[in-house]
N, CA, C and O of each residue as an XYZ file, in Angstrom:
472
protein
N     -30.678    -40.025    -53.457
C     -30.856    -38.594    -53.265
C     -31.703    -38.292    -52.039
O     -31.346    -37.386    -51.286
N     -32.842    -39.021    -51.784
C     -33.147    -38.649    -50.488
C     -33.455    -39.645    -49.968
O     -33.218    -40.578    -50.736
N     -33.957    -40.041    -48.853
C     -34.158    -41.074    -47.746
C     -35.220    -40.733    -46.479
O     -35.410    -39.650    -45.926
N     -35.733    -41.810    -46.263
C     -37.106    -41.530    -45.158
C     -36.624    -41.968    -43.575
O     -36.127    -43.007    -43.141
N     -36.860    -41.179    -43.174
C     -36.563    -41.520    -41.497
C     -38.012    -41.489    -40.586
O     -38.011    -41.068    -39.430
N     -38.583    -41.722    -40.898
C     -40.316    -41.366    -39.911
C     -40.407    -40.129    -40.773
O     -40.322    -39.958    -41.989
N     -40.645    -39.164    -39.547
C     -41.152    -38.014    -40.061
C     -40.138    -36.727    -40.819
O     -40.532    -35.599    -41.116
N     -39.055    -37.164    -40.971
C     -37.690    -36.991    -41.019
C     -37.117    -37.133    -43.013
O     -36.790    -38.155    -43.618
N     -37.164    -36.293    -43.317
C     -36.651    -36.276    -44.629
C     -35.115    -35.553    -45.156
O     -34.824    -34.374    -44.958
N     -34.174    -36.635    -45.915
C     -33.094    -36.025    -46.166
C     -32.738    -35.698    -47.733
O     -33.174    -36.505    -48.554
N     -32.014    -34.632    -48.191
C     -32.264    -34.442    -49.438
C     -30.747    -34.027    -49.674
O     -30.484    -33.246    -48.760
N     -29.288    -34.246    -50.728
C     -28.650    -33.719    -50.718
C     -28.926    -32.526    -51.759
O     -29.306    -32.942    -52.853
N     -28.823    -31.237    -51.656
C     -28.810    -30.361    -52.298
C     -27.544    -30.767    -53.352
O     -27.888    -30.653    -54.529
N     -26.186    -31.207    -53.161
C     -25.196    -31.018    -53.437
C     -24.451    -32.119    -55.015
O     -23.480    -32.225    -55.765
N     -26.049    -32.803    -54.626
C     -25.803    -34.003    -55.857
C     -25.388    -33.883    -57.042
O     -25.111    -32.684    -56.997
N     -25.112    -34.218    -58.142
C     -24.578    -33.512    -59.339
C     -23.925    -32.284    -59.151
O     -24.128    -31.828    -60.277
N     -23.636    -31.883    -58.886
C     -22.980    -30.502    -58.864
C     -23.460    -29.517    -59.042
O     -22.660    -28.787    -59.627
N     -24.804    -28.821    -58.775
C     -25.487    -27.822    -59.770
C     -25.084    -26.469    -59.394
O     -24.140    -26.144    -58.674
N     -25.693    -25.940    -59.817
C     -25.098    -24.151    -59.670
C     -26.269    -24.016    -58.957
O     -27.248    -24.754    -58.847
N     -25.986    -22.913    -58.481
C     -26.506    -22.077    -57.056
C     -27.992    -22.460    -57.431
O     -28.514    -23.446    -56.911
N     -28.775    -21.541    -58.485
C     -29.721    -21.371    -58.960
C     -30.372    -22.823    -59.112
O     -31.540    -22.866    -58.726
N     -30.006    -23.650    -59.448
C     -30.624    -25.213    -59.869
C     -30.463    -25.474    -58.321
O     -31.493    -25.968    -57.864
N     -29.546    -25.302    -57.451
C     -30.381    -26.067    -56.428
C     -30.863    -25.400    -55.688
O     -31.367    -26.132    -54.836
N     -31.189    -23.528    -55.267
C     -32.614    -23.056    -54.997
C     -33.674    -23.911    -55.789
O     -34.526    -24.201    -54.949
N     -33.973    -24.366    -56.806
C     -35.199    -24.736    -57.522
C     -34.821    -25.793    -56.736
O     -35.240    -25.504    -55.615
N     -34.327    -26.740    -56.691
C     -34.663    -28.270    -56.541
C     -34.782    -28.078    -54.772
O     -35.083    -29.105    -54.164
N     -34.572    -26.890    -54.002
C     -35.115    -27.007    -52.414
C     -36.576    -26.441    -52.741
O     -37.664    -26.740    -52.246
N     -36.321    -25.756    -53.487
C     -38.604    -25.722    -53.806
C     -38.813    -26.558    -53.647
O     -39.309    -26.859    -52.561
N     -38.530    -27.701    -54.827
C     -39.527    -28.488    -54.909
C     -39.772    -29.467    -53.836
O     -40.822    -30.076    -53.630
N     -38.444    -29.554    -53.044
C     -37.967    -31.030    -51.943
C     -39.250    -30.221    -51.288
O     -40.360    -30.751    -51.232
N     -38.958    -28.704    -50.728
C     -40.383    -28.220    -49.325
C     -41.824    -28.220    -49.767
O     -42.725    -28.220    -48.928
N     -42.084    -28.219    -51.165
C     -43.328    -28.504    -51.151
C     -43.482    -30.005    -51.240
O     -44.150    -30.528    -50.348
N     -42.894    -30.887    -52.313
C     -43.026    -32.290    -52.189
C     -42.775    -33.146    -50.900
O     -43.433    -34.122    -50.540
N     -41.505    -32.489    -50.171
C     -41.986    -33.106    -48.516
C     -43.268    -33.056    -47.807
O     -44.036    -33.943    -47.435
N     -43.294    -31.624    -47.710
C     -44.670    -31.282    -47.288
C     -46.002    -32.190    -47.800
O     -46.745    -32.910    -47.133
N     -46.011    -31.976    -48.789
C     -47.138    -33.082    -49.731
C     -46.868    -34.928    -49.176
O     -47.679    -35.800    -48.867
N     -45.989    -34.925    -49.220
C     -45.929    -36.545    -48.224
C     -45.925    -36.564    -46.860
O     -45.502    -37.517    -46.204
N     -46.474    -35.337    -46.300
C     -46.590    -35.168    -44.768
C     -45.310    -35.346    -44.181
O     -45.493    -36.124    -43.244
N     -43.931    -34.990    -44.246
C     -43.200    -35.333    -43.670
C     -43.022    -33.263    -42.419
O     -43.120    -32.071    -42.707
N     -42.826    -33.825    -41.529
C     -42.626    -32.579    -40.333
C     -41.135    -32.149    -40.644
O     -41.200    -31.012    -40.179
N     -40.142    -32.239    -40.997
C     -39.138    -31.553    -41.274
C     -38.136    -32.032    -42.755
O     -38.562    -32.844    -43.577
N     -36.979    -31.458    -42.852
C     -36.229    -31.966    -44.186
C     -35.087    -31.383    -43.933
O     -34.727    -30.295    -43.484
N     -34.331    -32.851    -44.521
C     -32.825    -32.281    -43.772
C     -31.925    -32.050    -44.933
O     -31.670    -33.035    -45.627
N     -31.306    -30.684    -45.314
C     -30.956    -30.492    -46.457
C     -29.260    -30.566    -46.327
O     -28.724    -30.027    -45.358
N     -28.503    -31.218    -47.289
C     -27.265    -30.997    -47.098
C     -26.767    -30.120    -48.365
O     -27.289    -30.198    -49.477
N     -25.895    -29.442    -48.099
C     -25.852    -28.142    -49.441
C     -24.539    -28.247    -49.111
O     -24.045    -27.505    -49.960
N     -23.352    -28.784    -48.259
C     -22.044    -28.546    -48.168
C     -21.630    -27.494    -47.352
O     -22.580    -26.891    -46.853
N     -20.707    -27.142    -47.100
C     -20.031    -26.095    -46.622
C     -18.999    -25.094    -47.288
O     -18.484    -24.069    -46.841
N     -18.858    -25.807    -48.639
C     -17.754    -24.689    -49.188
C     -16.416    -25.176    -49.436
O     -15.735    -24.477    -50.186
N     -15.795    -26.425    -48.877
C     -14.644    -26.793    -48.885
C     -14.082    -26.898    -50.640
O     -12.927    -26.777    -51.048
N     -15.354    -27.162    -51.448
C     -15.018    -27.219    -52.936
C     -15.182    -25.960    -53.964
O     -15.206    -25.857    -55.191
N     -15.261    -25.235    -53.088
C     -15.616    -23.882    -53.712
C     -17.185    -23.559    -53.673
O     -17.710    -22.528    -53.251
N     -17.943    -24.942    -54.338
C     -19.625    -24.430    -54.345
C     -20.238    -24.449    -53.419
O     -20.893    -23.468    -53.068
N     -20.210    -25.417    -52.843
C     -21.137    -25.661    -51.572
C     -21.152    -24.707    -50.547
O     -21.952    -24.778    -49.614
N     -20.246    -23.742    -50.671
C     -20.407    -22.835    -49.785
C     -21.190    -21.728    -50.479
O     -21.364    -21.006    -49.497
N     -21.713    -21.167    -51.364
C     -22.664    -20.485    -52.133
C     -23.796    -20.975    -52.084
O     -24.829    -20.310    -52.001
N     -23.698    -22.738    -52.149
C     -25.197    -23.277    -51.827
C     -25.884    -23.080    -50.307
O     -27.111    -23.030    -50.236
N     -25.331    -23.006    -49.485
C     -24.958    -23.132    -48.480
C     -25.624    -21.517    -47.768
O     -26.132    -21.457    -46.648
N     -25.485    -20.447    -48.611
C     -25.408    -19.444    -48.024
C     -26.519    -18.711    -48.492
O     -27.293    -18.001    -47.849
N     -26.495    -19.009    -49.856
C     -27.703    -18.594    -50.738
C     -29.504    -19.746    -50.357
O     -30.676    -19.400    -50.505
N     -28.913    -21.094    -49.857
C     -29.995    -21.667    -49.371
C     -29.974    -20.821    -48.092
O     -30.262    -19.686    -48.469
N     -29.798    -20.810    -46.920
C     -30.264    -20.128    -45.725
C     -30.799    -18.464    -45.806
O     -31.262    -17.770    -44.902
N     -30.584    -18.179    -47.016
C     -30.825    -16.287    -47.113
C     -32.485    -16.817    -47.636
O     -33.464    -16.335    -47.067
N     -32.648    -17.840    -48.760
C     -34.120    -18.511    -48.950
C     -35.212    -18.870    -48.056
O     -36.402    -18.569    -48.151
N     -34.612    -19.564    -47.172
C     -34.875    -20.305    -46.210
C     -35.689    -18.736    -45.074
O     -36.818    -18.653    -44.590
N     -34.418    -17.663    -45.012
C     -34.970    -16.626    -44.198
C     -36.044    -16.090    -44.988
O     -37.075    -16.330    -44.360
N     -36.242    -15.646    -45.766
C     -37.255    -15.472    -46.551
C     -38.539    -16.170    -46.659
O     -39.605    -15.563    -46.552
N     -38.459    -17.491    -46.878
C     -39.332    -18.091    -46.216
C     -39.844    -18.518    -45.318
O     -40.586    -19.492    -45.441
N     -39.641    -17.994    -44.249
C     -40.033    -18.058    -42.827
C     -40.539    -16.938    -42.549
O     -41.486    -16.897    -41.764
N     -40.089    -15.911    -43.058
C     -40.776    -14.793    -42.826
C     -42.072    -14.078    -43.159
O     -42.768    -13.220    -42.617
N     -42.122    -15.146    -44.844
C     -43.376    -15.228    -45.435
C     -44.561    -16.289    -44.805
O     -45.751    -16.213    -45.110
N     -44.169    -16.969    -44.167
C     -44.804    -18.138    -43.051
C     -44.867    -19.372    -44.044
O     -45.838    -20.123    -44.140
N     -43.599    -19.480    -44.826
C     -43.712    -20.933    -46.113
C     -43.176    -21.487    -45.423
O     -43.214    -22.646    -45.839
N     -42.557    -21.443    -44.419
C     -41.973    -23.203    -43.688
C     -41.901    -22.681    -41.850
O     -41.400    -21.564    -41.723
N     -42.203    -23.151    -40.917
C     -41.911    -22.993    -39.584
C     -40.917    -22.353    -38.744
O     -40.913    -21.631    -37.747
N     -39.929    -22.988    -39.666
C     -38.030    -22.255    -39.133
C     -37.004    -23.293    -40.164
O     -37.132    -24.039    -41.134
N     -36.169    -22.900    -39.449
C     -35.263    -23.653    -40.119
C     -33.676    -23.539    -39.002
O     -33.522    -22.521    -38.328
N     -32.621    -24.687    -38.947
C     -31.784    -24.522    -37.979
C     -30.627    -24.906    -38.715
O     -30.584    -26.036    -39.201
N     -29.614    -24.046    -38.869
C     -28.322    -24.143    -39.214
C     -28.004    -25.693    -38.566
O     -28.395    -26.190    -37.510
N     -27.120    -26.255    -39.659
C     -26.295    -27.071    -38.869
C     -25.360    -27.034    -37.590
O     -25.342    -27.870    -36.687
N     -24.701    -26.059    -37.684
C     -23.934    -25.858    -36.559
C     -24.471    -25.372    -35.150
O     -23.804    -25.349    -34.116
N     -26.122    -24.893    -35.326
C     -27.085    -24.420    -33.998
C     -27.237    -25.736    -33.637
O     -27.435    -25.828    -32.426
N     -27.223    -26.828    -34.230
C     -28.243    -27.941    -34.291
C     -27.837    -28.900    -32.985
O     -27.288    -29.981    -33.199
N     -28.130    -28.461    -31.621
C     -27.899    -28.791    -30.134
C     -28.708    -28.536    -29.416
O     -29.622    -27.727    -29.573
N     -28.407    -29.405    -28.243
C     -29.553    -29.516    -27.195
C     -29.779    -28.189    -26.721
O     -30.771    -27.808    -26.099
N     -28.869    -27.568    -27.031
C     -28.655    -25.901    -25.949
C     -28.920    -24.625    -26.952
O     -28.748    -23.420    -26.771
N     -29.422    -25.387    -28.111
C     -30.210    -24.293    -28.845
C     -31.901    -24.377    -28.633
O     -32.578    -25.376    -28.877
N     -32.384    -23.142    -28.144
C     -33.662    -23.256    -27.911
C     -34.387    -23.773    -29.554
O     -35.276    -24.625    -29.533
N     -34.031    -23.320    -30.585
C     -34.965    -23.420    -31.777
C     -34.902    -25.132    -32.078
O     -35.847    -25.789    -32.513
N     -33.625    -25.634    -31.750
C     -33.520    -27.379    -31.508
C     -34.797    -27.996    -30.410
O     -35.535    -28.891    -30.821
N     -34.961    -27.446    -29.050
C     -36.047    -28.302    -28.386
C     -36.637    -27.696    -29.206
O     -36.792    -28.481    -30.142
N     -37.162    -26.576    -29.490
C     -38.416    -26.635    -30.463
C     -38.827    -27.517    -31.385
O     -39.988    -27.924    -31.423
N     -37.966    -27.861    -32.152
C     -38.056    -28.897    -33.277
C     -38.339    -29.834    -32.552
O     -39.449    -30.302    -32.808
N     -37.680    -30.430    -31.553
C     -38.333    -32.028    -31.187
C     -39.636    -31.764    -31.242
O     -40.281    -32.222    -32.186
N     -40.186    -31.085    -30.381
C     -41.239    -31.205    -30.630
C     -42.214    -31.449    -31.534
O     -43.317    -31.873    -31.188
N     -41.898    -31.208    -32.743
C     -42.783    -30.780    -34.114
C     -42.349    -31.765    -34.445
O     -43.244    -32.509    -34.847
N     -40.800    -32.457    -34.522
C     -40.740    -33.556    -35.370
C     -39.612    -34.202    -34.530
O     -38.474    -33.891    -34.881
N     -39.760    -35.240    -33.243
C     -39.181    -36.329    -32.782
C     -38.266    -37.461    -33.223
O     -37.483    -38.238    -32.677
N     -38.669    -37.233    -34.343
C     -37.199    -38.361    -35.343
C     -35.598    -37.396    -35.496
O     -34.454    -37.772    -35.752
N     -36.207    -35.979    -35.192
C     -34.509    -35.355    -35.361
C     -33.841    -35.649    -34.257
O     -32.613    -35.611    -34.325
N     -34.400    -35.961    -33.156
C     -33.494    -36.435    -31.762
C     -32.518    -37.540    -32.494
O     -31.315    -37.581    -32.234
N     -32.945    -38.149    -33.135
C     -31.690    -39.509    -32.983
C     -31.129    -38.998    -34.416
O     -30.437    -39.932    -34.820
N     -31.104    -38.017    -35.317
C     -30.299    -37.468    -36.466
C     -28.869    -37.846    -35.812
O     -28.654    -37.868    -34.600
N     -28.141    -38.075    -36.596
C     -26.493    -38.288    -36.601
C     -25.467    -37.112    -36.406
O     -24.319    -37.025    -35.969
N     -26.327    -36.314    -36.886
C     -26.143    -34.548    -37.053
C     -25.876    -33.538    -35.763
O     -25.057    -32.620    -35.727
N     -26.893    -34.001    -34.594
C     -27.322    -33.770    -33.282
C     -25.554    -33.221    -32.736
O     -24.804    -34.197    -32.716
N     -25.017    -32.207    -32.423
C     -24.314    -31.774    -31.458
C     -22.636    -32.267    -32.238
O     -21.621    -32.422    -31.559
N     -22.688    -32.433    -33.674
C     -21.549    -32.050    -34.377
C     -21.489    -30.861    -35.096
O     -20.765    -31.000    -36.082
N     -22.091    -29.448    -34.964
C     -21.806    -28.500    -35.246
C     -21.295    -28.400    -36.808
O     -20.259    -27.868    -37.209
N     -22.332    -29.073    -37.587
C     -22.256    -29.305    -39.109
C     -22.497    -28.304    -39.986
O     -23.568    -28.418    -40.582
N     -21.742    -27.218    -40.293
C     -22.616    -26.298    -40.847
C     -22.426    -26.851    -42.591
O     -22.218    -26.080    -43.528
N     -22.567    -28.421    -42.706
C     -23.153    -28.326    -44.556
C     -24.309    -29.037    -44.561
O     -24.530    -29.930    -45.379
N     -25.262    -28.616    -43.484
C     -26.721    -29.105    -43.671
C     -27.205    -28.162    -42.555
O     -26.545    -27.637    -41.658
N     -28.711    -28.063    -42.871
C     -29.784    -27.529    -42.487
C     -30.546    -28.105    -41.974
O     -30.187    -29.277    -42.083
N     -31.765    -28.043    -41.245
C     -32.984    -28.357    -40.691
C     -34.077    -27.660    -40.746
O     -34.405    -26.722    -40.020
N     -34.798    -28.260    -41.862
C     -35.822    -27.205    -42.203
C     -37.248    -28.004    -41.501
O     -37.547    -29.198    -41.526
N     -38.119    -26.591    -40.753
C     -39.289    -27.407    -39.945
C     -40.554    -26.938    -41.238
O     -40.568    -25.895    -41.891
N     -41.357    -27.887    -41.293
C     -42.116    -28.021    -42.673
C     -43.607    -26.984    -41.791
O     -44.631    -26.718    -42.420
């Protein structure tokens, strides 16, 4: 379910199958429990929708995600599909957390994961 990359944390939202609501709760807990192991970002995969759910996870995590950024609970956060050299909020992230440069993710325009900056 999740995996350590340096500073770099991955979590599938999409595991078991849960409904919308169970996996808002289980991205709580990944951003505070990342956070609590010092990790600088978390890379969430929630799907895209091709199965029907993942696209609710998907949509309903980033409306969270805005919300919490706005409340100042996490830094930002970057769509998969922003997730390029030629998105300014991407150099931003290197900065804060240098292990997303070599992500696999980098400039395939993925929109069934996220990049959340802790």
């Amino acid at each position: 379910m999740t995996g350590r990359t340096g500073e770099l944390r991955e979590v599938n939202l999409e595991h078991g199958l849960p409904t919308v609501d169970q996996a808002i709760r289980q991205l709580t807990f990944e951003i505070h429990h990342s956070r609590s192991l010092g990790f600088r970002a978390l890379k969430i995969i929630h799907g895209y929708g091709s199965s029907g759910t993942g696209g609710r996870i998907r949509v309903e995590s980033r409306k969270y995600l805005g919300r919490l950024k706005t409340r100042g609970e996490i830094a930002d956060f970057i769509p998969g599909e922003e997730f390029s050299i030629f998105y300014a909020g991407t150099l931003a992230a290197f900065r804060r957390c240098g292990a997303l440069r070599r992500d696999p993710d980098l400039e395939r325009h993925n929109n069934g994961v996220t990049f959340i900056l802790l």
